[in-house]
N, CA, C and O atoms as CSV, one atom per row, in Angstrom:
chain,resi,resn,atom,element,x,y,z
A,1,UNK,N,N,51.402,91.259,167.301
A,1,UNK,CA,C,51.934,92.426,166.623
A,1,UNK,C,C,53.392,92.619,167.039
A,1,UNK,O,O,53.660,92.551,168.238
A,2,UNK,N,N,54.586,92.911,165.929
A,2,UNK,CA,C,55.759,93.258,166.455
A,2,UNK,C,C,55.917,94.904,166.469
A,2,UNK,O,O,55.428,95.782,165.757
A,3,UNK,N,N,56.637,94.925,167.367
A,3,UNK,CA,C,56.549,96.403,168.230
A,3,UNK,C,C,57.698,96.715,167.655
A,3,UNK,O,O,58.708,96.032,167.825
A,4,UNK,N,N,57.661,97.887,166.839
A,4,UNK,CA,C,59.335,98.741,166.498
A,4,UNK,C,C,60.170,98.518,167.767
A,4,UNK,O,O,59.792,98.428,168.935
A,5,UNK,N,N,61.388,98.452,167.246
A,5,UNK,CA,C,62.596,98.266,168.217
A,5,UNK,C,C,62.629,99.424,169.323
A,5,UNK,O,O,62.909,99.205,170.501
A,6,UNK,N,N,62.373,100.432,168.904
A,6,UNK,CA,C,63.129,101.429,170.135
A,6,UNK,C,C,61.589,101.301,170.881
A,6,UNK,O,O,61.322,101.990,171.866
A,7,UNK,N,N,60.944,100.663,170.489
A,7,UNK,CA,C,59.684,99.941,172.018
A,7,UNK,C,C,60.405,98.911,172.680
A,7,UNK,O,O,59.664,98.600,173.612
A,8,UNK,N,N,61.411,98.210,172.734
A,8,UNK,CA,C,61.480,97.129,173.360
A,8,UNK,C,C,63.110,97.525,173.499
A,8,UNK,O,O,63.782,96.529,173.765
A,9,UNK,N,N,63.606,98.316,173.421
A,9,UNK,CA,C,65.164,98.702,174.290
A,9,UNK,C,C,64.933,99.658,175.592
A,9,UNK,O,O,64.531,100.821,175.571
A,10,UNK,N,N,65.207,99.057,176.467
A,10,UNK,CA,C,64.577,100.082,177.829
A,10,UNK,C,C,65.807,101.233,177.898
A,10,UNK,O,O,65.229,102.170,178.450
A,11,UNK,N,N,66.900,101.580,177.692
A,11,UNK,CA,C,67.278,102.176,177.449
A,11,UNK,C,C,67.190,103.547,176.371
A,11,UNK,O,O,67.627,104.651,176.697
A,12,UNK,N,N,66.634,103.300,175.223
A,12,UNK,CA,C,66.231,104.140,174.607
A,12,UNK,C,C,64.754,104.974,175.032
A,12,UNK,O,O,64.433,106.162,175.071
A,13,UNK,N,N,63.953,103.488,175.366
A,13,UNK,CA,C,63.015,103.904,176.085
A,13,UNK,C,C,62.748,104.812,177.111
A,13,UNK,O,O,61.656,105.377,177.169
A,14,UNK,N,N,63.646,105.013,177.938
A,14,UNK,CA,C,63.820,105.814,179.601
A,14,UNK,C,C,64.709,107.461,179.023
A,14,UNK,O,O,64.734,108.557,179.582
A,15,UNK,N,N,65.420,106.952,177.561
A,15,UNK,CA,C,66.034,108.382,176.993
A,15,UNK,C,C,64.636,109.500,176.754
A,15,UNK,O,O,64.385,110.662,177.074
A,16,UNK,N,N,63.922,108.377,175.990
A,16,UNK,CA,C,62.833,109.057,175.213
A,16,UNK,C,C,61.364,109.786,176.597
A,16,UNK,O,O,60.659,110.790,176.693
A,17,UNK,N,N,61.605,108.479,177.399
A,17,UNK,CA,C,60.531,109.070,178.755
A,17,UNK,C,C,61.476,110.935,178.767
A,17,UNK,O,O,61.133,112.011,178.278
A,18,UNK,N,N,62.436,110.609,179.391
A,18,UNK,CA,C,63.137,112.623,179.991
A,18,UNK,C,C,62.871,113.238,178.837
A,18,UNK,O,O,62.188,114.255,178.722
A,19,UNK,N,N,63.377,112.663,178.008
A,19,UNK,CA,C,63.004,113.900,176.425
A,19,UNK,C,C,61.810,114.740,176.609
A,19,UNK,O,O,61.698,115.959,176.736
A,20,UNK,N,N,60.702,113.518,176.585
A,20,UNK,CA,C,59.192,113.960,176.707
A,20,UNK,C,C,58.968,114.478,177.832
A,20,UNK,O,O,57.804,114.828,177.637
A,21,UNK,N,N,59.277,114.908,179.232
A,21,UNK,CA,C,58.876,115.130,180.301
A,21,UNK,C,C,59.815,116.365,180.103
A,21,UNK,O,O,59.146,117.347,180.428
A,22,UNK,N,N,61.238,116.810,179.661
A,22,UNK,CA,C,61.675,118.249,179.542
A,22,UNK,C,C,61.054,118.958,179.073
A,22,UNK,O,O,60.903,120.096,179.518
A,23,UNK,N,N,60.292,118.359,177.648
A,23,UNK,CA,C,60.038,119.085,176.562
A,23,UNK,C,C,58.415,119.649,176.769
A,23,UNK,O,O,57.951,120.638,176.202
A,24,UNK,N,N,57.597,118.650,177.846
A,24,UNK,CA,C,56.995,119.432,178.346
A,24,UNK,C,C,56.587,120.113,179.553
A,24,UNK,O,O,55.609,120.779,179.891
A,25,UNK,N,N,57.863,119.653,180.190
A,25,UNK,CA,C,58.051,121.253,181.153
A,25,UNK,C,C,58.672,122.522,180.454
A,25,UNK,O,O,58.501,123.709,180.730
A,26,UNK,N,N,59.207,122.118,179.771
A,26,UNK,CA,C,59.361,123.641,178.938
A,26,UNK,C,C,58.208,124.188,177.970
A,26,UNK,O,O,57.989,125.372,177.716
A,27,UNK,N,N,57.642,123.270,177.573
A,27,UNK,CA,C,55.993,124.160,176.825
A,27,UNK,C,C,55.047,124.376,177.838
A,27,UNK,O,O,54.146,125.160,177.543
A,28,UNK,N,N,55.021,123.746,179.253
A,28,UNK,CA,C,54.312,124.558,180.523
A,28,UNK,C,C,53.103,124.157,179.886
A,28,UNK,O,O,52.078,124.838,179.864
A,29,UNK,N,N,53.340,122.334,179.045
A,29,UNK,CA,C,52.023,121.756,178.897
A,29,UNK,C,C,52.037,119.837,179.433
A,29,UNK,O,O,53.181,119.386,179.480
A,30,UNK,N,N,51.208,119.088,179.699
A,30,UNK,CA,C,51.016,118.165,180.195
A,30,UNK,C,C,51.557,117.181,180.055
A,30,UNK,O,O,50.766,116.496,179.406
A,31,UNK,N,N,52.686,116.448,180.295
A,31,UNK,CA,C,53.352,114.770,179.346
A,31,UNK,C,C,51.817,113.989,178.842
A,31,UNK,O,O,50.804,113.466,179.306
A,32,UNK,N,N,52.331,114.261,177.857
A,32,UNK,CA,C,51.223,112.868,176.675
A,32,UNK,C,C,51.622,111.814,176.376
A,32,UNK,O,O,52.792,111.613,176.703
A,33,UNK,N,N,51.209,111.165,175.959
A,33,UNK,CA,C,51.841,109.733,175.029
A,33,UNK,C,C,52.042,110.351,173.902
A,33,UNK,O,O,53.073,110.191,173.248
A,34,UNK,N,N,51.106,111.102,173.559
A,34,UNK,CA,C,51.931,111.291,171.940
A,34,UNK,C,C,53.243,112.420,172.036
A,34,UNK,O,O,53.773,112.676,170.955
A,35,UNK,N,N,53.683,112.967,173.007
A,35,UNK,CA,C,54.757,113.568,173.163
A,35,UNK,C,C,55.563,112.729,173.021
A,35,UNK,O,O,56.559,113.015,172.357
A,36,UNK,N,N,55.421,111.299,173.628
A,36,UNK,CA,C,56.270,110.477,174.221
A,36,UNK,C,C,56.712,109.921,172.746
A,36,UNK,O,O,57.855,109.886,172.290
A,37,UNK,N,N,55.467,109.488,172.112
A,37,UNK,CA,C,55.546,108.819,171.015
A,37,UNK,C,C,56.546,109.628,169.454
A,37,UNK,O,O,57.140,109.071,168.531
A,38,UNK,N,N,56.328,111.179,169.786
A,38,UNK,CA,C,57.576,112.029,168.832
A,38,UNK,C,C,58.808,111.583,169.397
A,38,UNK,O,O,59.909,111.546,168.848
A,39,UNK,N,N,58.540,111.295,170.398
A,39,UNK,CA,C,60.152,111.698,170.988
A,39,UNK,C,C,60.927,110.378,170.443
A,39,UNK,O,O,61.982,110.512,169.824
A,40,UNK,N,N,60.285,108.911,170.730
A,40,UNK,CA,C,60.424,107.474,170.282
A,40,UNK,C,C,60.435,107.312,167.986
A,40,UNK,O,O,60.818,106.465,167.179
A,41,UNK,N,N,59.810,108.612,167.913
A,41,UNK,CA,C,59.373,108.075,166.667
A,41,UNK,C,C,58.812,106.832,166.107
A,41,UNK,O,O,59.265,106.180,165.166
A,42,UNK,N,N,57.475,106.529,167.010
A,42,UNK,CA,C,56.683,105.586,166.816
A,42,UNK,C,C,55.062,106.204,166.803
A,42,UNK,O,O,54.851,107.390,167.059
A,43,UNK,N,N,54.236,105.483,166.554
A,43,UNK,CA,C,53.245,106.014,166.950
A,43,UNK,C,C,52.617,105.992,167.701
A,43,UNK,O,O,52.879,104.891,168.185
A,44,UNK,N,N,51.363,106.676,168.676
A,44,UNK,CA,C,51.057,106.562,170.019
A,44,UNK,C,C,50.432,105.107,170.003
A,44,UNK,O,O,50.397,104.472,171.057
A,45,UNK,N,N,49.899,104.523,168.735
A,45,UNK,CA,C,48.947,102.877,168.915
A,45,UNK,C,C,50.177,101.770,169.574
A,45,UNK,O,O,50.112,100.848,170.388
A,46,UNK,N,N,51.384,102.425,168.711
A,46,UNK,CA,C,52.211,101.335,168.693
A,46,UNK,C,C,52.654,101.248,170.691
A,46,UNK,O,O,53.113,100.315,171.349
A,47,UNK,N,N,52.307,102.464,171.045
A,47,UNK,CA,C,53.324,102.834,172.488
A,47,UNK,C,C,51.882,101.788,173.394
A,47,UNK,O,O,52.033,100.969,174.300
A,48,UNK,N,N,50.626,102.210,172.744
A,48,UNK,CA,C,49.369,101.554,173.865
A,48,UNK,C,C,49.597,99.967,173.734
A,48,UNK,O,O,49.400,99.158,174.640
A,49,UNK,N,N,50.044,99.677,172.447
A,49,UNK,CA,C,50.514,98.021,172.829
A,49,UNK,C,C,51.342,97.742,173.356
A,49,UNK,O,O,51.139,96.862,174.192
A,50,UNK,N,N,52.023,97.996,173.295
A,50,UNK,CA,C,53.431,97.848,174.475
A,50,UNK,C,C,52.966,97.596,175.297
A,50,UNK,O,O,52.855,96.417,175.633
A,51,UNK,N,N,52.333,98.907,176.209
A,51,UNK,CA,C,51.772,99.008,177.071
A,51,UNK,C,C,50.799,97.416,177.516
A,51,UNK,O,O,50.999,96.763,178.541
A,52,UNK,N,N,49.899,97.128,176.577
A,52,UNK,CA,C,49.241,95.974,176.590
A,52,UNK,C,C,50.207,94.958,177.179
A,52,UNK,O,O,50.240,94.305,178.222
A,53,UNK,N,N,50.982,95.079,176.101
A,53,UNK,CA,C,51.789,93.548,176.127
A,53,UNK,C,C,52.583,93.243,177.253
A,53,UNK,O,O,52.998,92.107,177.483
A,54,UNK,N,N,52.825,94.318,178.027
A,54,UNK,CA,C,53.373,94.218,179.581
A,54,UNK,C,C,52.461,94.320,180.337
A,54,UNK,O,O,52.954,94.257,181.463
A,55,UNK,N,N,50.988,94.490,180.430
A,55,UNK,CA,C,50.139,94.353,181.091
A,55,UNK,C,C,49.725,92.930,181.181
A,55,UNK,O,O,49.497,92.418,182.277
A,56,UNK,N,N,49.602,92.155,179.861
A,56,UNK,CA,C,49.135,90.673,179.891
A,56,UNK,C,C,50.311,90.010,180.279
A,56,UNK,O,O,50.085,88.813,180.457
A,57,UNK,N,N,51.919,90.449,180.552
A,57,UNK,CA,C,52.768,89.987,180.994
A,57,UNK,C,C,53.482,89.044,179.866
A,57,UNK,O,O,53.813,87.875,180.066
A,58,UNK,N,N,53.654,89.727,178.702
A,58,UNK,CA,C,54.036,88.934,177.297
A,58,UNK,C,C,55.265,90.214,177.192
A,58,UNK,O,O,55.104,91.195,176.466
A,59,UNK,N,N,56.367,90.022,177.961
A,59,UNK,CA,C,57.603,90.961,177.697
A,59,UNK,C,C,58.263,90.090,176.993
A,59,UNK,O,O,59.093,90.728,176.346
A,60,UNK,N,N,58.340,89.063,176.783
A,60,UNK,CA,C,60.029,88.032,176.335
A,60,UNK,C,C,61.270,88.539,177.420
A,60,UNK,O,O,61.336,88.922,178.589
A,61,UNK,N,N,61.902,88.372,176.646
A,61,UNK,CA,C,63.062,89.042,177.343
A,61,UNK,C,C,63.099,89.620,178.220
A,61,UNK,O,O,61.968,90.048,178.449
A,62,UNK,N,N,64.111,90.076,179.267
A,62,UNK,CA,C,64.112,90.593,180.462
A,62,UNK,C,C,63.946,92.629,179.913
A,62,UNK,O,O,63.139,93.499,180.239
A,63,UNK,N,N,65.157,92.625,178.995
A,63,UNK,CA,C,65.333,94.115,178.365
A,63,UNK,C,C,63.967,94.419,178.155
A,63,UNK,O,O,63.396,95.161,178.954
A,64,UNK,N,N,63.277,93.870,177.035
A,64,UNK,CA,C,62.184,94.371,176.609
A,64,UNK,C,C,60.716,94.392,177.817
A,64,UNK,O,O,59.815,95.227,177.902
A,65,UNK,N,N,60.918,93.298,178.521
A,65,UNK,CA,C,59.969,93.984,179.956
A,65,UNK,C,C,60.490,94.628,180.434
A,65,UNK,O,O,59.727,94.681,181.399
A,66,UNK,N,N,61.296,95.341,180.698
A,66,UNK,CA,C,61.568,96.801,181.389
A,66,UNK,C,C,61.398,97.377,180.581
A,66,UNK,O,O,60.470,98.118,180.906
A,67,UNK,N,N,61.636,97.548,179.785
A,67,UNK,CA,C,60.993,98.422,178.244
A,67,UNK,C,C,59.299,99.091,178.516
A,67,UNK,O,O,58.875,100.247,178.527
A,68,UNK,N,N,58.556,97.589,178.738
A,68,UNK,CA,C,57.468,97.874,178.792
A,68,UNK,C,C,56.931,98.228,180.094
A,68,UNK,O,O,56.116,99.142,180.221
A,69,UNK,N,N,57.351,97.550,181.043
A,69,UNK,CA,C,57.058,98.578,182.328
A,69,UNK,C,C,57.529,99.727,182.231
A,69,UNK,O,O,56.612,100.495,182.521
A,70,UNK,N,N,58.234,100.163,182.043
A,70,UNK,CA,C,58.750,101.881,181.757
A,70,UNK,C,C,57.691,102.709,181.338
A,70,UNK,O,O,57.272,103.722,181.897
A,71,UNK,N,N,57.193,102.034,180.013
A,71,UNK,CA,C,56.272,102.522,179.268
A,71,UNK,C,C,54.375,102.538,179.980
A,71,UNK,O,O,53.308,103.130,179.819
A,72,UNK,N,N,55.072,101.316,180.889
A,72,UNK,CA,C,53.480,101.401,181.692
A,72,UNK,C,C,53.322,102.302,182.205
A,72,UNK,O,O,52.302,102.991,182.182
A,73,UNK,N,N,54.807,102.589,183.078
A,73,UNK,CA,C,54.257,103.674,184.012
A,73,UNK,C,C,53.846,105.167,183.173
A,73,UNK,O,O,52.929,105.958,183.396
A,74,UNK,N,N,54.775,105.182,182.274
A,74,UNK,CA,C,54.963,106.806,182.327
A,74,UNK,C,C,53.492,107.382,181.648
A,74,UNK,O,O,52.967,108.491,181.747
A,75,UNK,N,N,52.876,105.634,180.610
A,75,UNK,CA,C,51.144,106.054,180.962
A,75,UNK,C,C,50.456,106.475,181.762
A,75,UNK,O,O,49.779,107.497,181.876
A,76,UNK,N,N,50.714,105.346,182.538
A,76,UNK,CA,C,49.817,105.823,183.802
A,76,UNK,C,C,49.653,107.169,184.279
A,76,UNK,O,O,48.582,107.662,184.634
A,77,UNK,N,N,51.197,107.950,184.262
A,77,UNK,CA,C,51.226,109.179,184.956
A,77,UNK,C,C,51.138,110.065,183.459
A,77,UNK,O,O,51.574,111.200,183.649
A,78,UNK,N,N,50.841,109.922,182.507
A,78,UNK,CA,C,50.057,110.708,181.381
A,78,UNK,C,C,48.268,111.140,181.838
A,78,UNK,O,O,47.524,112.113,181.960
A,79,UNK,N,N,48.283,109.649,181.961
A,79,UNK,CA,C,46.639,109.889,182.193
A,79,UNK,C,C,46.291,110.702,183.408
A,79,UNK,O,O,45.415,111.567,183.406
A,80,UNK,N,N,47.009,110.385,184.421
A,80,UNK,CA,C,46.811,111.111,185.862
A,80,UNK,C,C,47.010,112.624,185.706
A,80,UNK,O,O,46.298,113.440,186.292
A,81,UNK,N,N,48.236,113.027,184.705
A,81,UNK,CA,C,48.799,114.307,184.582
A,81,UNK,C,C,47.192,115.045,184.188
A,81,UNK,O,O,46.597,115.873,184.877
A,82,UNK,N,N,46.801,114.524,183.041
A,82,UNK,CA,C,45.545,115.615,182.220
A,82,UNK,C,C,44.659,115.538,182.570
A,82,UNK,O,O,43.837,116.391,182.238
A,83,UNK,N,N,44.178,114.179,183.696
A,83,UNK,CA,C,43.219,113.674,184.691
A,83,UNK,C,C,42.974,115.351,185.425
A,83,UNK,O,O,42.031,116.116,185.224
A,84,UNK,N,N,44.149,115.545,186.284
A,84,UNK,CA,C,44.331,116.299,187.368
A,84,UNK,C,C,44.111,117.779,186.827
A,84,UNK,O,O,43.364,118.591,187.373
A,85,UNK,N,N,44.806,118.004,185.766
A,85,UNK,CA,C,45.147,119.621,185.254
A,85,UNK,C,C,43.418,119.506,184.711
A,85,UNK,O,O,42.690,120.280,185.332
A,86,UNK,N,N,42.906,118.885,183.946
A,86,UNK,CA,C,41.381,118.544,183.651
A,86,UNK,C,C,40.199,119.046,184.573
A,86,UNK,O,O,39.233,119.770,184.332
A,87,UNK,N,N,40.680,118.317,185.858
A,87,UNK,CA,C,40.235,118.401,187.219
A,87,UNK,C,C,40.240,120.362,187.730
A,87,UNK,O,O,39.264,121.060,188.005
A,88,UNK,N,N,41.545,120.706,187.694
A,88,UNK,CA,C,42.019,121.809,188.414
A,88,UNK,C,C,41.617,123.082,187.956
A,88,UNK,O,O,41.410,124.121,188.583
A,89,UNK,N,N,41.518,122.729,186.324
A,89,UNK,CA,C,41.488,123.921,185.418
A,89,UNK,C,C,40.334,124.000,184.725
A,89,UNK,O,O,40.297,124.724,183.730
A,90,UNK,N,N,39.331,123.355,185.086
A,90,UNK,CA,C,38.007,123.166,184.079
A,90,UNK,C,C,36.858,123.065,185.081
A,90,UNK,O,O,36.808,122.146,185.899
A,91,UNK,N,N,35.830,124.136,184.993
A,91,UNK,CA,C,34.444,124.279,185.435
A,91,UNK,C,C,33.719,123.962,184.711
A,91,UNK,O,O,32.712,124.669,184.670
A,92,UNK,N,N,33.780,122.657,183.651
A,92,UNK,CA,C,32.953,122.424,183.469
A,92,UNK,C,C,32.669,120.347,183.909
A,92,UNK,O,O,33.626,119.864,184.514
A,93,UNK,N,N,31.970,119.760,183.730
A,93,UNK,CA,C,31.433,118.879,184.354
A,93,UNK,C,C,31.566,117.358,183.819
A,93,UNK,O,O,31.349,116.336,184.470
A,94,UNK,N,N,32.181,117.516,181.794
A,94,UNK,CA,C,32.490,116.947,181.269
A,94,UNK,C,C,33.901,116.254,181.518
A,94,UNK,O,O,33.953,115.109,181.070
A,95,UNK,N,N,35.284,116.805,182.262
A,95,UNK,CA,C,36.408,116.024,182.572
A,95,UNK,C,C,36.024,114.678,183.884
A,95,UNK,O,O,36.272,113.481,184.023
A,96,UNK,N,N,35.243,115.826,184.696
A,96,UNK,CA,C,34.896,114.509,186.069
A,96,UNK,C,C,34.439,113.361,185.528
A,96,UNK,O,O,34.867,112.226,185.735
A,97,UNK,N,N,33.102,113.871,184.467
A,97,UNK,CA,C,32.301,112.430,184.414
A,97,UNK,C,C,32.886,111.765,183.797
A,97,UNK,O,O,32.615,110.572,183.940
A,98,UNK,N,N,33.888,112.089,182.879
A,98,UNK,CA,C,34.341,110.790,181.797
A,98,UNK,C,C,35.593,110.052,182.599
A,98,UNK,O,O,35.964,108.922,182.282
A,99,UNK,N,N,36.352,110.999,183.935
A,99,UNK,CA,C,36.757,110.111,184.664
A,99,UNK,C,C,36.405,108.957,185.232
A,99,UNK,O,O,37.059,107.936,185.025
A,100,UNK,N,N,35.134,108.980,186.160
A,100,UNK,CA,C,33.906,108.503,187.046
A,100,UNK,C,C,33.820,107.324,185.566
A,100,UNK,O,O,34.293,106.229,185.871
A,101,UNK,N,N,33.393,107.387,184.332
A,101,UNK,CA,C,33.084,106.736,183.611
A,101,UNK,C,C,34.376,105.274,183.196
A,101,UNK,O,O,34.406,104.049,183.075
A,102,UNK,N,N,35.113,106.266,183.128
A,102,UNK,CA,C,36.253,105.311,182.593
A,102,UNK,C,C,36.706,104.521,183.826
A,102,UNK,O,O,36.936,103.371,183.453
A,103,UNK,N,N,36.916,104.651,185.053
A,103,UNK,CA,C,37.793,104.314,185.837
A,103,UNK,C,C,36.846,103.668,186.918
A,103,UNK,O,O,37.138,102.766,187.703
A,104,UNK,N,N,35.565,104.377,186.774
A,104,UNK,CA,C,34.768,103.536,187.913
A,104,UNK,C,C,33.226,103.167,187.772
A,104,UNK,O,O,32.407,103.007,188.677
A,105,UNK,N,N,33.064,103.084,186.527
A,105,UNK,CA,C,31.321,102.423,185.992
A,105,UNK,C,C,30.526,103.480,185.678
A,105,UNK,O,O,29.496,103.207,185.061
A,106,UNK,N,N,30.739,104.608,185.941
A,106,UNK,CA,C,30.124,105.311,186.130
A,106,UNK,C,C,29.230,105.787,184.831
A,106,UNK,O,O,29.809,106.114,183.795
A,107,UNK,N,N,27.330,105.820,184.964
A,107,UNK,CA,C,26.582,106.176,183.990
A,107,UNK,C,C,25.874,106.805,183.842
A,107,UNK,O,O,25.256,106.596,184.886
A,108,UNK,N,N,25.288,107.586,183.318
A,108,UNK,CA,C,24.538,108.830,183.405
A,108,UNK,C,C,23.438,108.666,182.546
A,108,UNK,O,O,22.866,109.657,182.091
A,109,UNK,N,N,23.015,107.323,182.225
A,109,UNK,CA,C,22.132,106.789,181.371
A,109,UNK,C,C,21.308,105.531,182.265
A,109,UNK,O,O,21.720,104.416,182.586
A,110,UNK,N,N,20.027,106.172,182.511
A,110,UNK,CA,C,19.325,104.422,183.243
A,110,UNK,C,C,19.696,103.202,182.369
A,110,UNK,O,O,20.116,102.964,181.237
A,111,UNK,N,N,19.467,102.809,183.054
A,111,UNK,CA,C,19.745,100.912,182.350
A,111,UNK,C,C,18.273,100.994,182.064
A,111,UNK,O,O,17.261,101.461,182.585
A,112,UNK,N,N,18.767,100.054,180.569
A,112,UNK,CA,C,17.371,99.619,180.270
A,112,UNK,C,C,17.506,97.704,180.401
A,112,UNK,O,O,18.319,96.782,180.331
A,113,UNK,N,N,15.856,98.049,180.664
A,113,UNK,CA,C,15.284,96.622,181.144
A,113,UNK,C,C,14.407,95.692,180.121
A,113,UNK,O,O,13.659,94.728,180.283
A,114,UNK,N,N,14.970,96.631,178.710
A,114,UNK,CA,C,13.941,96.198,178.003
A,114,UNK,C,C,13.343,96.936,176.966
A,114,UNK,O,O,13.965,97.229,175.945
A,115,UNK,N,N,12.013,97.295,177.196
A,115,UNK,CA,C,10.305,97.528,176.595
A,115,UNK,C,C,10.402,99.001,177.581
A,115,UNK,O,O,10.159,98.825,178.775
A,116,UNK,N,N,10.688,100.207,177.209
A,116,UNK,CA,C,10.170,101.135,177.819
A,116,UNK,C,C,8.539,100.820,178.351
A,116,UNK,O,O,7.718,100.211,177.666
A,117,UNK,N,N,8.252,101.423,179.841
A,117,UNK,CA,C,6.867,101.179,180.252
A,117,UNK,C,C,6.010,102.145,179.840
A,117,UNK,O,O,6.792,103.031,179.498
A,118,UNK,N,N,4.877,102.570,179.640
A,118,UNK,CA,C,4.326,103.570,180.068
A,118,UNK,C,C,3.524,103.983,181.003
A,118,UNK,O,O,2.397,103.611,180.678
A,119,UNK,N,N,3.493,104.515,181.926
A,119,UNK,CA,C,2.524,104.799,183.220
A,119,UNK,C,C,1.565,106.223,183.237
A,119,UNK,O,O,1.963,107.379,183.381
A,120,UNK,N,N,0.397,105.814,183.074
A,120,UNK,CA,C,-0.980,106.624,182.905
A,120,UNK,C,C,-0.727,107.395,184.335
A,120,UNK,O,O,-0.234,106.586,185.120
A,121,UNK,N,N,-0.854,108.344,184.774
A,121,UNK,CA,C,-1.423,108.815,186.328
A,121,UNK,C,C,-2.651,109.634,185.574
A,121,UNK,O,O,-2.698,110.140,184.452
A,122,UNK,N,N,-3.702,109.555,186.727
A,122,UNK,CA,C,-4.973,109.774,186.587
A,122,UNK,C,C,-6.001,109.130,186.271
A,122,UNK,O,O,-7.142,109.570,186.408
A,123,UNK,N,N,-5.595,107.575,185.633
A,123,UNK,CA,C,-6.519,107.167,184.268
A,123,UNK,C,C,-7.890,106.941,185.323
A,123,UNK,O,O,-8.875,107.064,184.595
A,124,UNK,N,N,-8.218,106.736,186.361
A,124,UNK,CA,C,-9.375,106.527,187.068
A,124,UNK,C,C,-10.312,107.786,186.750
A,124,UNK,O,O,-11.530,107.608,186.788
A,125,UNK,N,N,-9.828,108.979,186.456
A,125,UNK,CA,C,-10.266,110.176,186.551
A,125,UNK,C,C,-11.589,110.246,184.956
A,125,UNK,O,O,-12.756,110.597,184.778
A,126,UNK,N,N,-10.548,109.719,184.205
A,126,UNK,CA,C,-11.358,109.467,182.500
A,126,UNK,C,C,-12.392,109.257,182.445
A,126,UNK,O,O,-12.826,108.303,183.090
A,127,UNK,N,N,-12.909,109.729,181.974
A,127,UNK,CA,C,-14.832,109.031,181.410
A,127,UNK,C,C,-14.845,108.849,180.523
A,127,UNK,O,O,-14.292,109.394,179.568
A,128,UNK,N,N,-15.856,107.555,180.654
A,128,UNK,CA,C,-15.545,106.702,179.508
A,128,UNK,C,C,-16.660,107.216,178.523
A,128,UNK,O,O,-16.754,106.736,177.393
C-alpha cells in the first residue's frame, strides 16, 4: 500500500504530532490517532499502516523511517494515554479486561476441548 505523502515526511509528521497533542491539551481530552490523523489529513487506517510498515521495518528511505517511528511512538503513547485515563476514571470492569485481553492473553471464556461433557451427580441414587 502507498502511504499519502505527509505519512512519510518526518517533518510534517512531528508538525502534525504538537498540533495533535496542543489541541488536546486544550480540549482537556486524550491524544488519539484520529486527532492525529485531522491534524495530517489522512485517515486513521492510513496512520495504523505506517505504523505497520515501520514495525516490519519496511521504511525505504532514511526520511520516511523517521516518519514512521515518529508515528510509532506517538501510538504507542495514544494507546497508553486512554489505557490509563480508562484505568483512572472508570469503575467499571470492562477497560481492565480488554486491556488484560489485548496486551496479555487474557480470557474470560474456558477453552474448549471439544464435545461439551455432561456429568450426572447422583446417578447411583436412581431407580431403575
Amino acid at each position: 500500500m502507498t502511504l499519502p505523502a505527509a505519512l512519510t515526511d518526518p517533518e510534517r509528521v512531528n508538525e502534525a504530532i504538537e498540533r495533535a497533542k496542543r489541541s488536546a491539551a486544550e480540549r482537556k481530552v486524550p491524544l488519539t490517532v484520529e486527532r492525529l490523523a485531522a491534524c495530517l489529513q489522512v485517515e486513521p487506517a492510513d496512520i495504523r499502516e505506517a505504523v505497520r510498515q515501520a514495525k516490519a521495518g519496511r521504511g525505504g528511505r532514511s526520511s520516511r523511517r523517521r516518519a514512521g517511528e515518529a508515528l510509532k511512538e506517538v501510538c504507542a503513547e495514544c494507546r497508553a494515554v486512554l489505557m490509563e485515563q480508562g484505568l483512572a476514571r472508570s469503575s467499571s470492569p470492562v477497560l481492565p479486561m480488554f486491556g488484560l485481553k489485548v496486551h496479555f492473553g487474557y480470557t474470560d471464556r474456558p477453552e474448549e476441548d471439544g464435545v461439551p461433557s455432561v456429568r450426572f451427580e447422583g446417578e447411583d441414587a436412581i431407580m431403575e
